[in-house]
C-alpha positions, 0 to 999 in steps of 0.5 A, a space after each residue: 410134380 404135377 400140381 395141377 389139378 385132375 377133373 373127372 366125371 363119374 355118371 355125371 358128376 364132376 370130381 376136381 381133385 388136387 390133394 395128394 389124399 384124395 389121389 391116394 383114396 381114387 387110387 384105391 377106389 378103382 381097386 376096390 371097385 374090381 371086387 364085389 364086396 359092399 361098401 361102407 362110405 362115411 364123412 361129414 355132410 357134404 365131403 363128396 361121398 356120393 362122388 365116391 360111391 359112384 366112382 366104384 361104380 364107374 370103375 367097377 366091372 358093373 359099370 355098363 350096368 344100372 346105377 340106382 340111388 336113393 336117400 333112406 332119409 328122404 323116403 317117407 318110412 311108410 314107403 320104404 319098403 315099397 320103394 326098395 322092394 317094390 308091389 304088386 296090384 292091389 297090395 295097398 290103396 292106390 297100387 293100381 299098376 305092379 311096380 318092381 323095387 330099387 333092388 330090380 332097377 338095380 339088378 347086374 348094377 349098383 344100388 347106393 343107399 344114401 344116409 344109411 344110419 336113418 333107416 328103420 329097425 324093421 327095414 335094417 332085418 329085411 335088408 340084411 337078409 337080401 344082402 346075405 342073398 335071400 329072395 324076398 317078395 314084393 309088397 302083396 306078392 306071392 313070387 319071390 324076386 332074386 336079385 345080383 345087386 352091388 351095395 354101397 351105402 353111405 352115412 355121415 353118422 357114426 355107426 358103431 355109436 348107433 349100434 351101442 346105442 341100439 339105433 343100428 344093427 351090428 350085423 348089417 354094419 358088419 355086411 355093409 362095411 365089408 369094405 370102408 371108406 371114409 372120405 377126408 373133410 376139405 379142411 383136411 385137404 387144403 389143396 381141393 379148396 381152391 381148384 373147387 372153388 376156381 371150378 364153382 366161380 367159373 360155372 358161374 361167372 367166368 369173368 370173375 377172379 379171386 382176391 389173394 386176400 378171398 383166397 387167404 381167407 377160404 384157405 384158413 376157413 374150417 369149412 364144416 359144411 366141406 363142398 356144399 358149403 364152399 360151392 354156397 359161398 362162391 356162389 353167392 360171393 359171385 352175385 355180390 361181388 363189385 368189379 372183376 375181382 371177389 374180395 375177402 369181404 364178399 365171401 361173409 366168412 363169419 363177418 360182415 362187409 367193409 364199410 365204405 371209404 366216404 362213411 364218417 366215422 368219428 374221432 375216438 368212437 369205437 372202430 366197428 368190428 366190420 371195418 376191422 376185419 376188413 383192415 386185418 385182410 387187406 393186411 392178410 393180402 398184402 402180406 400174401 403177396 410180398 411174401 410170394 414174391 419174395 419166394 419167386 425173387 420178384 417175378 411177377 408172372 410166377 407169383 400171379 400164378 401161385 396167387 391165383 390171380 391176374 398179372 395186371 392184377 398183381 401190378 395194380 396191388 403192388 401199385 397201391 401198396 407202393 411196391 411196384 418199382 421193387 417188382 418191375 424189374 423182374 417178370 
């Protein structure tokens, strides 16, 4: 079996992809990037389903044509239908010049309307009606503008709630969700973690290399914040780092950096909490790799390679943990 991570690019975002799920959800991208149905992305924050939607479209027969992205959170609401429909001279102050809308830049290519749930009521009516492939004029026009657009629309937010609760329209739900996606949070996935963050460390500092411990601790962390927080984290622990290794420590997952081999710390006082949690991941790593090696019989170059870290490395640990003359002999 193939392990080894696959690394593609849609429109110029990078996807690295490892766990068997998001193979599967790729696998069925491209087939449902053959039709021209819309489709519905959901996920939480930062699980990548803008990487999604323009894998449909750099899959789909629409690939060669424009791709128009925009958030309907980001757009103030007084220009939102401005911006997707566009205006003619003199529909309002400052509208010197005609500006065609989102809906032509994209037309024979795909529009992606980001977040989604935050669009406004009288918006969702006008939207819904283009959809159903009614010609619509822009702001102050008088000619009416037909449109072959491909929606993909994404949201983080639970739908089908908004539309009990009367924040959505369940007809636009139903003609923005003839196909739906949902895109699995990296906890759900634990083999993307660390060929992200391998990928993420690299952009920023080559040199450097994660500590089996760092690579327990991102594995067991929950990551609520998915890649967008992951990619945070290795950025930062890239810049604190000390030496050519990133400690458990570095990456401040919930606790503060170890103290010191030369701090005092008194007889009897109270052991820090930070100081702790150091103790208990340096145990985590030492546990890690004895534990490997016993899996690979003592091989050294074997067990360096399931642990993501160097062989020289591995020898220095198993030298500090007094374990290195039950290792050499193998690998």
């Amino acid at each position: 079996m193939n392990n080894a991570p696959d690394i593609v690019s849609f429109l110029g975002m990078r996807a690295i992809v490892a766990s068997p799920v998001m193979r599967d959800l790729l696998t069925f991208v491209a087939r449902v990037a053959q039709t021209n149905a819309s489709v519905l992305i959901t996920g939480e924050s930062g699980s990548g389903k803008e990487v999604i939607a323009r894998a449909i479209h750099h899959y789909s027969l629409r690939g060669s044509k424009p791709w128009v992205d925009v958030s309907c959170a980001a757009l103030p609401e007084h220009l939102v239908e401005s911006e997707l429909f566009g205006y003619e001279r003199g529909a309002f102050s400052g509208a010197d010049s005609p500006k065609p809308g989102l809906f032509e830049m994209a037309n024979h290519g795909t529009l992606f309307l980001d977040e989604i749930g935050e669009l406004e009521s009288r918006m969702q009516v006008k939207l819904l009606r283009v959809l159903d492939g009614v010609s619509y004029y822009r702001l102050g026009g008088t000619r009416k503008v037909s449109v072959d657009v491909r929606i993909i629309a994404a949201t983080n937010r639970d739908l089908d709630e908004c539309v009990g609760a009367g924040r959505f329209r369940g007809d636009l739900l139903h003609r923005l969700g003839q196909i739906s996606i949902t895109v699995p949070p990296l906890r759900e996935r634990q083999e993307d973690i660390m060929p992200i963050a391998e990928f993420f460390l690299h952009q920023q500092n080559p040199s450097l290399a994660f500590s089996p411990a760092a690579v327990v601790a991102m594995q067991a962390h929950a990551w609520p914040g998915n890649v967008r927080e992951l990619r945070n984290v290795v950025t930062k622990a890239a810049v604190v780092a000390i030496g050519d290794e990133i400690g458990a420590s570095d990456l401040r997952l919930g606790y503060t950096p170890r103290v010191t081999i030369n701090t005092p710390v008194m007889m009897n006082a109270p052991v820090p909490i930070d100081t702790v949690a150091a103790i208990n991941l340096d145990r985590i790593e030492k546990r890690a790799i004895l534990d490997t090696l016993a899996k690979t019989n003592g091989h050294q170059q074997r067990a360096a390679e399931m642990l993501g870290i160097s062989r020289r490395t591995l020898s220095r640990k198993l030298k500090l943990y007094g374990a290195e003359d039950r290792h050499q002999a193998v690998g």
